[in-house]
C-alpha positions as CSV (number, residue, x, y, z in Angstrom):
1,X,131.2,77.0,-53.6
2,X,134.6,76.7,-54.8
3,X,138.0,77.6,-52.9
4,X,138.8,81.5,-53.8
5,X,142.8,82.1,-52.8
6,X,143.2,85.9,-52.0
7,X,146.9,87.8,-51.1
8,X,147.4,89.2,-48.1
9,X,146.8,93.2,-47.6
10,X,143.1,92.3,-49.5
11,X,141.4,92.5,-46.5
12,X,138.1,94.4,-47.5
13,X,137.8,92.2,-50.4
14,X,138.5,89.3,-48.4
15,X,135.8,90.4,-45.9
16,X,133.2,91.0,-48.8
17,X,133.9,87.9,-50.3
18,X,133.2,86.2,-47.0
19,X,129.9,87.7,-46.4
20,X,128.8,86.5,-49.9
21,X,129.3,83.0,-49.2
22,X,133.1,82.2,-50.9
23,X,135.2,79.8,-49.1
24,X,138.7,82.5,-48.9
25,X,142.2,80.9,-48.2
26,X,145.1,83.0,-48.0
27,X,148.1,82.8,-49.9
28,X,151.0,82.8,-48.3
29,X,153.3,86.0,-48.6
30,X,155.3,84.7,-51.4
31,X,152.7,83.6,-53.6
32,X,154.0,79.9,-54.0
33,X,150.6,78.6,-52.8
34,X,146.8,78.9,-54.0
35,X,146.0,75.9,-51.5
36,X,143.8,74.4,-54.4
37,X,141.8,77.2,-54.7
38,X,140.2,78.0,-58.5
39,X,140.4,81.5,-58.7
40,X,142.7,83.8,-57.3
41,X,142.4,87.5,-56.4
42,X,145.8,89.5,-56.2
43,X,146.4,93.2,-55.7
44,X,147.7,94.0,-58.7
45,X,148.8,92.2,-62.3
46,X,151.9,93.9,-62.5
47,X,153.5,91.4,-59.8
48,X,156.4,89.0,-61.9
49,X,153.7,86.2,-62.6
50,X,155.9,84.4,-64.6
51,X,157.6,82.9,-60.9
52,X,153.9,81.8,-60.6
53,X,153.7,79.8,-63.7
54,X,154.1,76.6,-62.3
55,X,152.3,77.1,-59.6
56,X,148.9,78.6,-61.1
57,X,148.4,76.3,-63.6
58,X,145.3,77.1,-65.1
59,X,143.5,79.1,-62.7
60,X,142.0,82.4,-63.4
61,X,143.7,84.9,-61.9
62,X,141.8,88.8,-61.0
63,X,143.2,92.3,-60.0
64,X,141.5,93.7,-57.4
65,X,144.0,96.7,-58.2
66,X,141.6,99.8,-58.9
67,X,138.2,98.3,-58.3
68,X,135.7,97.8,-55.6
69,X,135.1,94.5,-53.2
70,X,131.4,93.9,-55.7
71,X,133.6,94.4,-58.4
72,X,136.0,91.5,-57.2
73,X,133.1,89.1,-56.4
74,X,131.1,89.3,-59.6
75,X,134.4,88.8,-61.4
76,X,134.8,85.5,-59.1
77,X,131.0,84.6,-59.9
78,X,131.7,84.3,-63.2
79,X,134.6,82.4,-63.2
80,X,133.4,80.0,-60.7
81,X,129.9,78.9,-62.6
């Protein structure tokens, strides 16, 4: 399975995506790094993304702001087939 980067403070999600089998990194508290992961889950979309830019690239990026841990992983599922 590919590399999933998650935020810190996602820590059910994190957990959940663990017991399904996803390799998790974390970023690291500034967001500069998705350790070359190809998805990444944040807590919300309303962060300034556009200091991210450079460093996404072309990586799919999910809230998990306002939905469940299942909700998270089939969203990750179906960017990662």
């Amino acid at each position: 399975m590919k590399t999933v980067a998650i935020e810190p403070g996602l820590t059910p999600v994190k957990q959940y995506l663990v017991e399904k089998g996803c390799q998790v990194v974390d970023m690291e508290d500034n967001l500069s790094s998705t350790n070359g992961a190809s998805v990444m889950v944040v807590t919300g979309i309303d962060k300034n993304l556009m200091g991210m830019q450079s460093v996404m690239q072309n990586i799919p990026v999910i809230s998990a702001d306002g939905i469940t841990p299942e909700d998270v992983y089939s969203r990750v599922k179906s960017h990662l087939q």
